[in-house]
SEKEGU-881878 format. One record per residue: residue in one letter; x, y, z of N, C-alpha, C in turn; residue number from 1. Coordinates in nm, 4 decimals, always signed. Layout:
[node 'A', [X, Y, Z], [X, Y, Z], [X, Y, Z], NUM]
...
This chain:
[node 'X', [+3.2211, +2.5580, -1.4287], [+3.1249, +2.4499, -1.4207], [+3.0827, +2.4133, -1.5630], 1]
[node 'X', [+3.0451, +2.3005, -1.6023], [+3.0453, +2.2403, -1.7547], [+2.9053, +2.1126, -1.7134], 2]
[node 'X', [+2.8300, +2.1403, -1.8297], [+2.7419, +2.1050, -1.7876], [+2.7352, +2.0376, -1.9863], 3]
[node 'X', [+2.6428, +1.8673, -1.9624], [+2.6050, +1.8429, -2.0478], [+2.5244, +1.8564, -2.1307], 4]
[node 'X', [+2.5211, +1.8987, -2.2235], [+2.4052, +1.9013, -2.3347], [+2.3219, +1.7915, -2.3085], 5]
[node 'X', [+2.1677, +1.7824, -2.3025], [+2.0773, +1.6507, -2.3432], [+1.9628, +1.7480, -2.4405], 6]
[node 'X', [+1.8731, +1.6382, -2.5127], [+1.7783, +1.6702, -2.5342], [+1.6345, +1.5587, -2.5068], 7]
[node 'X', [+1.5581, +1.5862, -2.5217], [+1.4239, +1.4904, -2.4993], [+1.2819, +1.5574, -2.5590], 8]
[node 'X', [+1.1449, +1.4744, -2.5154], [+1.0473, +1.4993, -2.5146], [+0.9837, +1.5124, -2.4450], 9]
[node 'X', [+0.8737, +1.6136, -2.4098], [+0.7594, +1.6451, -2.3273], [+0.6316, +1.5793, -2.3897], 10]
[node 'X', [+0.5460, +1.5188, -2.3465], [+0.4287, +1.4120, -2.3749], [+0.4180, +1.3569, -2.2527], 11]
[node 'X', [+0.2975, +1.3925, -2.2307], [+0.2217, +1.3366, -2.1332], [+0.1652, +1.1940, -2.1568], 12]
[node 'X', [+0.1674, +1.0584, -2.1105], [+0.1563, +0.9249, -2.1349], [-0.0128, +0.9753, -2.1787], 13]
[node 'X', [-0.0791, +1.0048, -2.1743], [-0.2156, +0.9869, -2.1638], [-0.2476, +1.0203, -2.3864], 14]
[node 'X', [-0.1345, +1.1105, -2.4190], [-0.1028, +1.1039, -2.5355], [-0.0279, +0.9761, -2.6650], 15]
[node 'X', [-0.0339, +0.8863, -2.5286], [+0.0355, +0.7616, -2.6172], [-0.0796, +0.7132, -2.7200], 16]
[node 'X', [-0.0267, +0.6239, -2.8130], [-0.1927, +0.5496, -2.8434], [-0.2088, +0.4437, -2.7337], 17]
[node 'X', [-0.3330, +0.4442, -2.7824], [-0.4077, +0.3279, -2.7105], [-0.5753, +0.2645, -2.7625], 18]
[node 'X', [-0.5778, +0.1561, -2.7515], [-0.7010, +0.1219, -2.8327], [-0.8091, +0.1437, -2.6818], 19]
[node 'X', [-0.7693, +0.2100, -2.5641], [-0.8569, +0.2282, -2.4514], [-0.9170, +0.3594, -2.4467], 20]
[node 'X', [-0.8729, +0.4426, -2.5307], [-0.9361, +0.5903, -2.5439], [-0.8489, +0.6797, -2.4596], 21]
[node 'X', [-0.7364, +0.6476, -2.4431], [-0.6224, +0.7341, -2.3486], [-0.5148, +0.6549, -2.3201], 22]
[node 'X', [-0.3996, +0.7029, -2.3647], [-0.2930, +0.6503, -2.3540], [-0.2194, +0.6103, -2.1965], 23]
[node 'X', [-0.1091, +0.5090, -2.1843], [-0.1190, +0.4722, -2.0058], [+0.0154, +0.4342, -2.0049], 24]
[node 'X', [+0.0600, +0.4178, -1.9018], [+0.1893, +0.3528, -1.8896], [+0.2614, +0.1618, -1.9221], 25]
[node 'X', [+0.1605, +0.1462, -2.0498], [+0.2088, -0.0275, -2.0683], [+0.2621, -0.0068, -2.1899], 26]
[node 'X', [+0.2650, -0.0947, -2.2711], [+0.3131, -0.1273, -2.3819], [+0.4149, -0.0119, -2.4673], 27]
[node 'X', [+0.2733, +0.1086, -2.5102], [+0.2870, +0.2266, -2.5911], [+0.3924, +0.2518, -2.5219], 28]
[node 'X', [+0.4431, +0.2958, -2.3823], [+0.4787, +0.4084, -2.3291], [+0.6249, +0.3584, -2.3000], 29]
[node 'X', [+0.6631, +0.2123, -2.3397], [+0.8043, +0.1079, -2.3369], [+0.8226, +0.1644, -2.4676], 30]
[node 'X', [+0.7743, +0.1097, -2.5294], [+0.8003, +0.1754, -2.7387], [+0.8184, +0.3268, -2.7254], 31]
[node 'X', [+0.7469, +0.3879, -2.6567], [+0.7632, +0.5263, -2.6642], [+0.9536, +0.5340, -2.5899], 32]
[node 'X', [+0.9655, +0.5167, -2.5024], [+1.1088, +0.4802, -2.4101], [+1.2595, +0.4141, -2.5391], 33]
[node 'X', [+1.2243, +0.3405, -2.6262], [+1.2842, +0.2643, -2.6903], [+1.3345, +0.3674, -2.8276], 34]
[node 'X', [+1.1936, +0.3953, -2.8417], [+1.1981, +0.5293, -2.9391], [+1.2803, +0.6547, -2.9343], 35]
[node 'X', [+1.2814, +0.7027, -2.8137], [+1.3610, +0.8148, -2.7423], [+1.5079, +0.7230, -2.7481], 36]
[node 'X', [+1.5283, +0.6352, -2.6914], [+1.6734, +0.5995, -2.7088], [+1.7481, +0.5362, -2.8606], 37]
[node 'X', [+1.6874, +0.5215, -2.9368], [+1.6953, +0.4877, -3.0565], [+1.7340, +0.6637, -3.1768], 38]
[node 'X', [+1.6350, +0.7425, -3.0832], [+1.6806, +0.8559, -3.1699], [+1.7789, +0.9483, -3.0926], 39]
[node 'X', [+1.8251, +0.8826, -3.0041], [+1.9539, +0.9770, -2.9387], [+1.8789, +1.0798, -2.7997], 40]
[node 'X', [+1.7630, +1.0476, -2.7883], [+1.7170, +1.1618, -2.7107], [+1.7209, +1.0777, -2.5423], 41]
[node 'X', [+1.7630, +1.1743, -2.4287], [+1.7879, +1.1493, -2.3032], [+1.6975, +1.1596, -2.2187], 42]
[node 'X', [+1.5897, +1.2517, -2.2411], [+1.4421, +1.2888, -2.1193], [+1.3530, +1.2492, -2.2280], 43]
[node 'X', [+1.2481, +1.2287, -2.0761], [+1.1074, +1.2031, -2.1487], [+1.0650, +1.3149, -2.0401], 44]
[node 'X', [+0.9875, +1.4201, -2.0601], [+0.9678, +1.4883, -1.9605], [+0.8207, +1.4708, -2.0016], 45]
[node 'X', [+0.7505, +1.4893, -1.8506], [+0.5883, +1.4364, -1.8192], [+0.5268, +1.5528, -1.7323], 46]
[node 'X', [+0.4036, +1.5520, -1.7774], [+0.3331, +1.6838, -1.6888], [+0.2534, +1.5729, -1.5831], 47]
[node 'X', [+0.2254, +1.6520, -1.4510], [+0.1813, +1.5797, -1.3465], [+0.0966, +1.4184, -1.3701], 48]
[node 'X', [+0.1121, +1.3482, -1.3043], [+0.0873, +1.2134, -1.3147], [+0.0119, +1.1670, -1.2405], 49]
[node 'X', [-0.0686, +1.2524, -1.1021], [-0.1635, +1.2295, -1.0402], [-0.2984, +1.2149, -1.0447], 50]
[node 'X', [-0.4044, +1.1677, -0.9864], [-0.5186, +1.2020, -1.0355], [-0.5689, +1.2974, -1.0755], 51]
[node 'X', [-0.6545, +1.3479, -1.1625], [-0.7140, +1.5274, -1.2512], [-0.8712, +1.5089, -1.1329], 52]
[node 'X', [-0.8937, +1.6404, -1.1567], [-1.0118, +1.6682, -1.1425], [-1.0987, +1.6868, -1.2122], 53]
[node 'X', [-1.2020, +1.7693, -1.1680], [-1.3036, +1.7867, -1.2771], [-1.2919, +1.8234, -1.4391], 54]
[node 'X', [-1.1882, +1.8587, -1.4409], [-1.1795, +1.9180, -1.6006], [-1.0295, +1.8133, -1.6788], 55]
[node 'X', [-1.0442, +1.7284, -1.5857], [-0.9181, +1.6015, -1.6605], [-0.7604, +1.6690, -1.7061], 56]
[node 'X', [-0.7599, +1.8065, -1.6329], [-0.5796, +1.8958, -1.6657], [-0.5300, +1.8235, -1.5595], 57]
[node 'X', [-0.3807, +1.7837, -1.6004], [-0.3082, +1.7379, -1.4916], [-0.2769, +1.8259, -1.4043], 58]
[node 'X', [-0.3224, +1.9858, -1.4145], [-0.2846, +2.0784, -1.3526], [-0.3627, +2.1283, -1.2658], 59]
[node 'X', [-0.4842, +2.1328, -1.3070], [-0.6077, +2.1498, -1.2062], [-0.6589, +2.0163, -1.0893], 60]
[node 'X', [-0.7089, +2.0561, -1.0142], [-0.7793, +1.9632, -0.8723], [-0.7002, +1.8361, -0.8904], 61]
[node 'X', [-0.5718, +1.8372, -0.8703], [-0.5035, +1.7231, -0.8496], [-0.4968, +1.6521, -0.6944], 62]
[node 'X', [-0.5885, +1.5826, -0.6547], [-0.6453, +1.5247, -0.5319], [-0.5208, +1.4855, -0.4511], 63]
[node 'X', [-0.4227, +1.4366, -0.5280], [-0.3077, +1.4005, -0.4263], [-0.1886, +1.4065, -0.4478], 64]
[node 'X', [-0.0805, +1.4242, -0.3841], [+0.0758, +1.4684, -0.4669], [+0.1651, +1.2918, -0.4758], 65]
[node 'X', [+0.0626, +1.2084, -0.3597], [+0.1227, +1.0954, -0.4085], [+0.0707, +0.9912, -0.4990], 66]
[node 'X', [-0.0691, +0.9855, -0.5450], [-0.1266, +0.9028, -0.5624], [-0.1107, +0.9063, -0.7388], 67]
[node 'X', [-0.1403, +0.7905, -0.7823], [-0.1421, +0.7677, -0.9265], [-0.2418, +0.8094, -1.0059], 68]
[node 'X', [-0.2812, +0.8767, -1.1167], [-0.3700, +0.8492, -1.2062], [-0.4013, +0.6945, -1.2416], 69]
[node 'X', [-0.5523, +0.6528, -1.1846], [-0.5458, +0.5350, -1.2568], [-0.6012, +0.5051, -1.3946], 70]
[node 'X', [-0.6144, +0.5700, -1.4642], [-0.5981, +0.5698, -1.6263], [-0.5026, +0.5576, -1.6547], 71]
[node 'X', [-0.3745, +0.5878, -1.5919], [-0.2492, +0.5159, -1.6892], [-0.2150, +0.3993, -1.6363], 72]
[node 'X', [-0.3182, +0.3252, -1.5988], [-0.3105, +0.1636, -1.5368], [-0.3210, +0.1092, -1.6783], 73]
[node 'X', [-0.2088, +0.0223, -1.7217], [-0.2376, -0.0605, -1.8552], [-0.3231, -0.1230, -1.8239], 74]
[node 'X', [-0.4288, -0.2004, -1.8959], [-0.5245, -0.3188, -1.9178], [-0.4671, -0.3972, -1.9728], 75]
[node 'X', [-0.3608, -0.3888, -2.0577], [-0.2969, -0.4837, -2.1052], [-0.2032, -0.5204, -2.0215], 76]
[node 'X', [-0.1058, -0.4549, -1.9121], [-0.0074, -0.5305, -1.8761], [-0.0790, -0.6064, -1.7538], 77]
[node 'X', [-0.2335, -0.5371, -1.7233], [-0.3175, -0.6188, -1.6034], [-0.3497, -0.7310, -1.6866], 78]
[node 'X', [-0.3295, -0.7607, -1.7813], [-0.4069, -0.8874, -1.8303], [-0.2725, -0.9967, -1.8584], 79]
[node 'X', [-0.1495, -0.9023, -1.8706], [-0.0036, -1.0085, -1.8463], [-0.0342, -1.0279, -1.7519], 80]
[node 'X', [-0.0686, -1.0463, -1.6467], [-0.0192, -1.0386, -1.4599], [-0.1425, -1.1593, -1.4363], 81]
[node 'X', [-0.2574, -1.1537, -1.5080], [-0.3462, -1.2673, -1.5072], [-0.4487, -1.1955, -1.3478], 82]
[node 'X', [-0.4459, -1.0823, -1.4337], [-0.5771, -0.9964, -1.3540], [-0.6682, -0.9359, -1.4219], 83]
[node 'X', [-0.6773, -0.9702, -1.5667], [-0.7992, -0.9399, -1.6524], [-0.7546, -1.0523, -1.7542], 84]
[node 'X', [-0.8868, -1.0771, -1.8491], [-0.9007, -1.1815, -1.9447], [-0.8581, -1.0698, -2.0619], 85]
[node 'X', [-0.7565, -1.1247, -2.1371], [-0.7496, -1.0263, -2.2834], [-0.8213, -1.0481, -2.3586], 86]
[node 'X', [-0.8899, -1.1572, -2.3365], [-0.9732, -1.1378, -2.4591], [-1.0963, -1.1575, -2.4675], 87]
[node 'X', [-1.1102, -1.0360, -2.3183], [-1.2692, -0.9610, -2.3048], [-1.2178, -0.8470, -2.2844], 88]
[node 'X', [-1.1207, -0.8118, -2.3259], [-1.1005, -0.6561, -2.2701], [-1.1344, -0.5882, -2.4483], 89]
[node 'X', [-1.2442, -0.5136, -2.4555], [-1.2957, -0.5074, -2.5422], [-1.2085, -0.3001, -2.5685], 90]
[node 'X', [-1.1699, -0.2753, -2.6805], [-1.1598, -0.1409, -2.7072], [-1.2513, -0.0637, -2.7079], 91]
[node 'X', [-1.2369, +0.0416, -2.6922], [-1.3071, +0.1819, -2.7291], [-1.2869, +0.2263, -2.8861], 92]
[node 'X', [-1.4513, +0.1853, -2.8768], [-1.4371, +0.2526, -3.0693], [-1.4661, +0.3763, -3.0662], 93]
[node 'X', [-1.4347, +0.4373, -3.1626], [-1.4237, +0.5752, -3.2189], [-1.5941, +0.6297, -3.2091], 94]
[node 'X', [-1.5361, +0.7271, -3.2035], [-1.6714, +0.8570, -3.1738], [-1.6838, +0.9092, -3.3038], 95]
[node 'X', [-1.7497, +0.9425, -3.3999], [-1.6954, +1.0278, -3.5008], [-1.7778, +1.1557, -3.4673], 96]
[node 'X', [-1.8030, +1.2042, -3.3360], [-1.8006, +1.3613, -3.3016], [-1.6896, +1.3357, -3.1965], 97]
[node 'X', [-1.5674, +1.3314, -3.2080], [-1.5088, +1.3384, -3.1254], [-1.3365, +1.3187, -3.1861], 98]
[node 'X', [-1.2918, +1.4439, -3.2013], [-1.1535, +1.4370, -3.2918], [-1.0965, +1.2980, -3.2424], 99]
[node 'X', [-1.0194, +1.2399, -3.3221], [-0.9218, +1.1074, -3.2753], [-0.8240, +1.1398, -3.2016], 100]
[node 'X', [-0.8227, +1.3130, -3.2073], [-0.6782, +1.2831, -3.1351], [-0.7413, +1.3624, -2.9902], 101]
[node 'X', [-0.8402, +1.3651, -2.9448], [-0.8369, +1.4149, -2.8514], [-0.9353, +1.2806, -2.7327], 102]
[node 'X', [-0.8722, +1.2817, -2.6188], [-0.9748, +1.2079, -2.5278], [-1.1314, +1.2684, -2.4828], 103]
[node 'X', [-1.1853, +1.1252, -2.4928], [-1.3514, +1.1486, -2.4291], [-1.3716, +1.0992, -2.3430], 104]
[node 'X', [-1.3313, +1.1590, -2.1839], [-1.3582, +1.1423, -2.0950], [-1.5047, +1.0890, -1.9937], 105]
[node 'X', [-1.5737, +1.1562, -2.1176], [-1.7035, +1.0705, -2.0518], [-1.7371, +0.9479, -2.1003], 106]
[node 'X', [-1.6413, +0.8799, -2.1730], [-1.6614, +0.7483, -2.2134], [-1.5591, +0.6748, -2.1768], 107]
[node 'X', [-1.4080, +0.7520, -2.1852], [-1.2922, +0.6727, -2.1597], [-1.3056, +0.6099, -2.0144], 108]
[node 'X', [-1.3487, +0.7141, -1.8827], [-1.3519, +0.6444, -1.7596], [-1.4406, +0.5300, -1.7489], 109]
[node 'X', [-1.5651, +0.5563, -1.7735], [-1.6694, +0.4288, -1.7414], [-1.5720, +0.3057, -1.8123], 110]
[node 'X', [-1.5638, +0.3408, -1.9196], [-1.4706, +0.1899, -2.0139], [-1.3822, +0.1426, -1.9179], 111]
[node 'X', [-1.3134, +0.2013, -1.8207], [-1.1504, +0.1844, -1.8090], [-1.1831, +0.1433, -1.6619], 112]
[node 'X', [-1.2893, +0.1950, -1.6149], [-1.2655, +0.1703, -1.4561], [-1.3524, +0.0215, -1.4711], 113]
[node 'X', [-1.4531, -0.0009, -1.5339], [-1.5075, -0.1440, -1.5490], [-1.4142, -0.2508, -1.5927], 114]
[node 'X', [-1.3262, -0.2235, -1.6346], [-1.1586, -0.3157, -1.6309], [-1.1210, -0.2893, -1.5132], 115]
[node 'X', [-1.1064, -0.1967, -1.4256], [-1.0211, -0.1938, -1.3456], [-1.0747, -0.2347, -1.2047], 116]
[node 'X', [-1.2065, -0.2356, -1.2104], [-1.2490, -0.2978, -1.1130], [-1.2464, -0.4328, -1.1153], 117]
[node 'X', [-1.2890, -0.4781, -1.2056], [-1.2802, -0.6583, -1.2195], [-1.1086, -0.6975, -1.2009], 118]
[node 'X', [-1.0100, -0.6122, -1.2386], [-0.8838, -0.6384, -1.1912], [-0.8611, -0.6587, -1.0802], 119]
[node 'X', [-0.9457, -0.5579, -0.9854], [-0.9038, -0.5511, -0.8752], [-0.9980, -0.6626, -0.7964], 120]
[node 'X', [-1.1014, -0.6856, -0.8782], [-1.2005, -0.8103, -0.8219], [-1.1252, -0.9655, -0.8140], 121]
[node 'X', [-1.0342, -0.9627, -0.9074], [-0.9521, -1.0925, -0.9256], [-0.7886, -1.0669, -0.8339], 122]
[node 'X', [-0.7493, -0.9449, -0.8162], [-0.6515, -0.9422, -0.7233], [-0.6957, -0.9971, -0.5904], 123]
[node 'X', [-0.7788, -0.8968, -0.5255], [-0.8429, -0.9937, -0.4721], [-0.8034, -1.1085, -0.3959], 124]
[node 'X', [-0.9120, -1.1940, -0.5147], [-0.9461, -1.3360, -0.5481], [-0.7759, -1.4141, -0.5062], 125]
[node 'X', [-0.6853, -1.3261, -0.5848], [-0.5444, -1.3901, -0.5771], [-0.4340, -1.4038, -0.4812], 126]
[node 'X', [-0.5222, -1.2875, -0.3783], [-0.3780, -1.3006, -0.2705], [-0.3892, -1.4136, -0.1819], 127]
[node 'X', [-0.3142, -1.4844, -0.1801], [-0.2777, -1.6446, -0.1080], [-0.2454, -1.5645, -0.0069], 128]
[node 'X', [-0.1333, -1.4374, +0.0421], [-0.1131, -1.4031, +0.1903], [-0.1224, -1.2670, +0.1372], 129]
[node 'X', [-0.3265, -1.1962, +0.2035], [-0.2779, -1.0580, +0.1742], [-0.1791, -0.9474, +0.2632], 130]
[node 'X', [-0.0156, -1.0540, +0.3392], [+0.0955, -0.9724, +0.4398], [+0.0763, -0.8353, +0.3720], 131]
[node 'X', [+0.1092, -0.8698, +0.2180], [+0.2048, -0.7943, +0.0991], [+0.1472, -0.6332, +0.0915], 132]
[node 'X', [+0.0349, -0.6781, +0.0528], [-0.0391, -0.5847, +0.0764], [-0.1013, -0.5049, +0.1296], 133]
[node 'X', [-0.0972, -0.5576, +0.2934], [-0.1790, -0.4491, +0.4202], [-0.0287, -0.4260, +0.4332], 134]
[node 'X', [+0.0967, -0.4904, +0.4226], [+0.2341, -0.4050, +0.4923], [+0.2466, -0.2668, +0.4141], 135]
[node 'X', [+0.1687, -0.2447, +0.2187], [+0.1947, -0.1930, +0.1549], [+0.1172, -0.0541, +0.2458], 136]
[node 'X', [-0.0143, -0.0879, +0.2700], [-0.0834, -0.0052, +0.2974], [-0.0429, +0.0508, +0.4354], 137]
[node 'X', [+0.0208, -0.0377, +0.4951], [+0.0617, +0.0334, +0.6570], [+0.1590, +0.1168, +0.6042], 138]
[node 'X', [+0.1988, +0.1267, +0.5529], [+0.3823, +0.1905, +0.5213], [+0.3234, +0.2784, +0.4505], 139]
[node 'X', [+0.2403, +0.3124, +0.3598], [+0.1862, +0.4313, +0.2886], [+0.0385, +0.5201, +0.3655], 140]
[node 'X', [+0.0454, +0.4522, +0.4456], [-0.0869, +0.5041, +0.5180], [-0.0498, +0.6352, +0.5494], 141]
[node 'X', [+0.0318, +0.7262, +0.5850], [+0.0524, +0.9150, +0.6180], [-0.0316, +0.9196, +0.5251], 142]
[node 'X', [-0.0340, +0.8951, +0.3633], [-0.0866, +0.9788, +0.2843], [-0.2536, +0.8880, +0.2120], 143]
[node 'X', [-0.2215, +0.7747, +0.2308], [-0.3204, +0.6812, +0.1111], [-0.4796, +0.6645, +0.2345], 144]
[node 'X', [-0.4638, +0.6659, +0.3769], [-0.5659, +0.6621, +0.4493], [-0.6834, +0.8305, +0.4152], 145]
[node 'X', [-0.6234, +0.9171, +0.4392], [-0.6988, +1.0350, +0.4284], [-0.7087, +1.0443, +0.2585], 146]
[node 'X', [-0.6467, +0.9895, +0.1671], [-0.6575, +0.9656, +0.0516], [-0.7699, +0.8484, +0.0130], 147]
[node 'X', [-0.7977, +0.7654, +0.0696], [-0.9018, +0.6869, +0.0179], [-1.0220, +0.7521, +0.0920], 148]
[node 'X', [-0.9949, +0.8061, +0.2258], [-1.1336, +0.8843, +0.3238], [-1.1632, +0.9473, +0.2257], 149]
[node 'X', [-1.1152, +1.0870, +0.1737], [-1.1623, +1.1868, +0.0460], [-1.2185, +1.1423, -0.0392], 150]
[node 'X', [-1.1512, +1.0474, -0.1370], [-1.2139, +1.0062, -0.2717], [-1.3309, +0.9023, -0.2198], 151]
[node 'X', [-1.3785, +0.8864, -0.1046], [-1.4598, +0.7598, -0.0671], [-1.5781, +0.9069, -0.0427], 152]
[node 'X', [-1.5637, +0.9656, -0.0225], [-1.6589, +1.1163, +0.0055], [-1.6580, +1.1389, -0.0890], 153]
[node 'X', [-1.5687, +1.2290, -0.1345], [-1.6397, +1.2464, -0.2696], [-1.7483, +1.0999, -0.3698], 154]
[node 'X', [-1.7047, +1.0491, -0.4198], [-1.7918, +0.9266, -0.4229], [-1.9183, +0.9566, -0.4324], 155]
[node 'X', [-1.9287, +0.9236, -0.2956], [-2.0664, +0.9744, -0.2503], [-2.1711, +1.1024, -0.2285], 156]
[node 'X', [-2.0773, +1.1841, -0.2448], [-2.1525, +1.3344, -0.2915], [-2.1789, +1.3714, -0.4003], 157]
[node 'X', [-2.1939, +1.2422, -0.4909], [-2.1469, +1.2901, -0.6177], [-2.0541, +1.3636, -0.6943], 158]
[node 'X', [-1.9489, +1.3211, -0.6442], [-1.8218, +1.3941, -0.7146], [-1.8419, +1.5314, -0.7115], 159]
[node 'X', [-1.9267, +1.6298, -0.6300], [-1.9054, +1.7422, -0.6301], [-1.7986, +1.8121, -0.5203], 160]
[node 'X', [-1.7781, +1.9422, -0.5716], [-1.6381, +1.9761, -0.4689], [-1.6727, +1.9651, -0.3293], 161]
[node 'X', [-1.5990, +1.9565, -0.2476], [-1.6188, +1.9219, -0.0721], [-1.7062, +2.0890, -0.0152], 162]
[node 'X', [-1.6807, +2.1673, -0.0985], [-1.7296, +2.2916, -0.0065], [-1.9087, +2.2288, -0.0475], 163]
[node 'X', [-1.9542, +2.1968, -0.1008], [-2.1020, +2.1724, -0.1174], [-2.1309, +2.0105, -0.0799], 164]
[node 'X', [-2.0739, +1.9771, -0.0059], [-2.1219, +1.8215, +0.0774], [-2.2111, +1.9157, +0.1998], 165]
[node 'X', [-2.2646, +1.7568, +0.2241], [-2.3950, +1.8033, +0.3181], [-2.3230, +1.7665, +0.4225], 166]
């Protein structure tokens, strides 16, 4: 048996830059792709890609095995698609208690989900036939129904773990 040599990189997208305070799957993470094939390299290998829990490891309280992290939702490629204004999508400036190279989660989410809600406020706004989208949701419903029930609880318990809901 003969097997090919490859090589690649391990980087987690959330390590890309980004002027959002955490790197995501738009722009950076194509250049990052272009980069790897430009220097001969074959993998991009990625640590889990689902939502984090309390302590933001892709490894810990990962809520679902199908669902996305939505921090690696570009703002920029939502603002190609003409579901955010680019030019109110304002950056995250620098912390200077807060290394550059590391994320600040207690600032990066509030920033990122107040884009991402108004995205989703103008999706919305945009579906001429929402077929597209309840067929999306019928066809993913095994996992995305008890997936929005949870995170809609949590929510409201204040994001604390389910063993301490009332």
């Amino acid at each position: 048996m003969s097997f090919q040599r490859v090589s690649g990189i391990l980087l987690h997208p959330t390590s890309l830059p980004s002027q959002f305070g955490i790197g995501d799957l738009g722009k950076s993470a194509y250049e990052f792709v272009d980069f790897l094939e430009r220097s001969g390299q074959k993998l991009w290998q990625v640590l889990p890609l689902g939502p984090t829990g309390y302590e933001h490891s892709p490894y810990t309280m990962n809520f679902s095995a199908f669902a996305g992290n939505p921090l690696l939702i570009s703002l920029e490629l939502l603002a190609e698609e003409g579901l955010l204004n680019s030019d109110e999508l304002l950056p995250l400036s620098s912390d200077e208690n807060v290394a550059p190279h590391l994320v600040d989660f207690d600032r990066v989410i509030p920033h990122k989900f107040k884009f991402l809600r108004l995205a989703y406020e103008q999706f919305q706004k945009s579906l001429s036939t929402p077929d597209q989208f309840e067929q999306f949701c019928q066809e993913q419903a095994y996992w995305l129904d008890d997936y929005v029930l949870f995170m809609s609880l949590l929510e409201a318990n204040g994001k604390k773990s389910w063993n301490y809901w009332e």
